[in-house]
N, C-alpha and C positions, 0 to 999 in steps of 0.2 A: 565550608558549611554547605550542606545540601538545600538544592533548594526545596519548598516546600510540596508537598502534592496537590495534583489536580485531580477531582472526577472526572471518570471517563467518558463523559458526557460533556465536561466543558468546551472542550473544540471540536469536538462531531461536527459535519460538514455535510454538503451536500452540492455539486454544477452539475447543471443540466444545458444540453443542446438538443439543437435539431438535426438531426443528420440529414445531408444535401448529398447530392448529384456528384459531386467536388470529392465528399469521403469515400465516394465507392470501391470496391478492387475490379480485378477484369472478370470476375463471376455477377456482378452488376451486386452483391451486397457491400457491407460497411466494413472499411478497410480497419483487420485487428490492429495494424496501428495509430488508427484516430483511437479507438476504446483504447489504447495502453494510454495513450498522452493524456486523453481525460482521466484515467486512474492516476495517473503520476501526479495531475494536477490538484487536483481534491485530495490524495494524502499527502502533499507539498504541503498543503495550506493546513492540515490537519497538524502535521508534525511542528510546522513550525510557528501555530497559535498555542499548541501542547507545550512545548520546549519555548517560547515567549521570545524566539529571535529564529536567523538563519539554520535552516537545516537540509540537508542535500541527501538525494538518495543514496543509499551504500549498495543496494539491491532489490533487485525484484523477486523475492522467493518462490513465489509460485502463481499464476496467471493460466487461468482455468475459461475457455471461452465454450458458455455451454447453448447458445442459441444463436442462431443468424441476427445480425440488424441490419435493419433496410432503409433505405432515405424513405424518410417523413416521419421516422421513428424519434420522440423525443425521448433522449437518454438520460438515463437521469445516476450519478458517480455518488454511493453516501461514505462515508471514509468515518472511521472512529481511531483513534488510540489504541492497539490491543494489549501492548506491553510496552514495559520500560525498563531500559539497565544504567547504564552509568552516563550514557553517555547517546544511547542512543534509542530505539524506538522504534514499535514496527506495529506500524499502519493497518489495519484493514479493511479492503472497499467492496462495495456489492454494488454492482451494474444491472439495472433494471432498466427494461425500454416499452414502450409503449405510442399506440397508435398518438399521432399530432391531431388528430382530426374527429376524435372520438373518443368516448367513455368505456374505457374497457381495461378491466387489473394489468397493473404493470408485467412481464415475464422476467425473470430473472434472465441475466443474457453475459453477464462474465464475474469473476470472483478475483481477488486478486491479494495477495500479501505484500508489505515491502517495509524495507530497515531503512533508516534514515538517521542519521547521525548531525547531532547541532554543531554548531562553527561557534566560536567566539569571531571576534575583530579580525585578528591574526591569521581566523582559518584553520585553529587548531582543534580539535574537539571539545567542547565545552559539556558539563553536567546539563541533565534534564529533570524537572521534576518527577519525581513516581508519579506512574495512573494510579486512581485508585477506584479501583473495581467499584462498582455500585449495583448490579441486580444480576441476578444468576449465569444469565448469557454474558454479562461483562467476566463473572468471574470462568467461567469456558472458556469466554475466548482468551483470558489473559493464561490458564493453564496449557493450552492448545497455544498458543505461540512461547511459551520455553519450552512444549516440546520442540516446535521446528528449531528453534534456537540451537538444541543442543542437537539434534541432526545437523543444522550449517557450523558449526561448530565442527560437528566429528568429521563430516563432509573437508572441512580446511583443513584439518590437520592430517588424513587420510593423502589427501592430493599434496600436501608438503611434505610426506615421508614418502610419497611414492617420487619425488622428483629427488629428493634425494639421495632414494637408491638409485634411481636413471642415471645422476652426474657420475662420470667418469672422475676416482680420483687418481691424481697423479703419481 
């Protein structure tokens, strides 16, 4: 029996920090991997308040970093549901940052998609409810992720015939 569906607005999310001295790289901005782990973390909790248990990344499909961040920048991770299949589910999060210390619109500053497949007990993939689209940008974004779908899709089965011509057979 499947389970029932959610609106795609039931487990929408949002963590926010401050970025510090600690996240920096050696250009003095904000190391892109504090922004991945805050993205992982806010579609973590997305996926697996959506799917109503354990759910673990399967992938990061694509992570688009379009502005610097700077310590003192409070970041802020909103993550939604964009699609649902049998079993798993792909996230998608917009990173906006903004001055700590002042009134002034957020700038968008990374974008990111990711699949995330639920666990049962065992560990073994378990069923997730459908999203179900609710206003026009929900239903884009859920048509705009079966496409990527069927690009990661064509993309595995591509790189699994090309290794299978690679093996030498005996």
């Amino acid at each position: 029996m499947s389970p029932e569906g959610r609106p795609a607005s039931a487990a929408q999310t949002s963590l926010s920090r401050i970025m510090t001295a600690l996240d920096t790289n050696l250009l003095g901005t904000v190391h892109g991997g504090v922004i991945m782990k805050l993205v992982d973390d806010v579609a973590g909790a997305v996926a697996q308040r959506h799917s109503g248990g354990p759910a673990v990344t399967a992938s990061m499909d694509e992570m688009t970093f379009l502005e610097p961040v700077h310590v003192g920048n409070l970041v802020h991770a909103h993550a939604k549901v964009n699609w649902t299949g049998r079993t798993s589910m792909e996230v998608g999060v917009r990173v906006v940052a903004e001055p700590w210390n002042e009134v002034r619109p957020a700038t968008a500053v990374a974008t990111a998609y990711l699949v995330f497949v639920a666990l049962d007990p065992d560990g073994a993939p378990r069923e997730v409810p459908p999203v179900l689209p609710e206003t026009d940008e929900d239903r884009r974004r859920f048509a705009e992720a079966e496409i990527r779908r069927t690009h990661r899709l064509a993309r595995r089965a591509a790189i699994l015939r090309s290794r299978e011509e690679s093996t030498p057979t005996a």
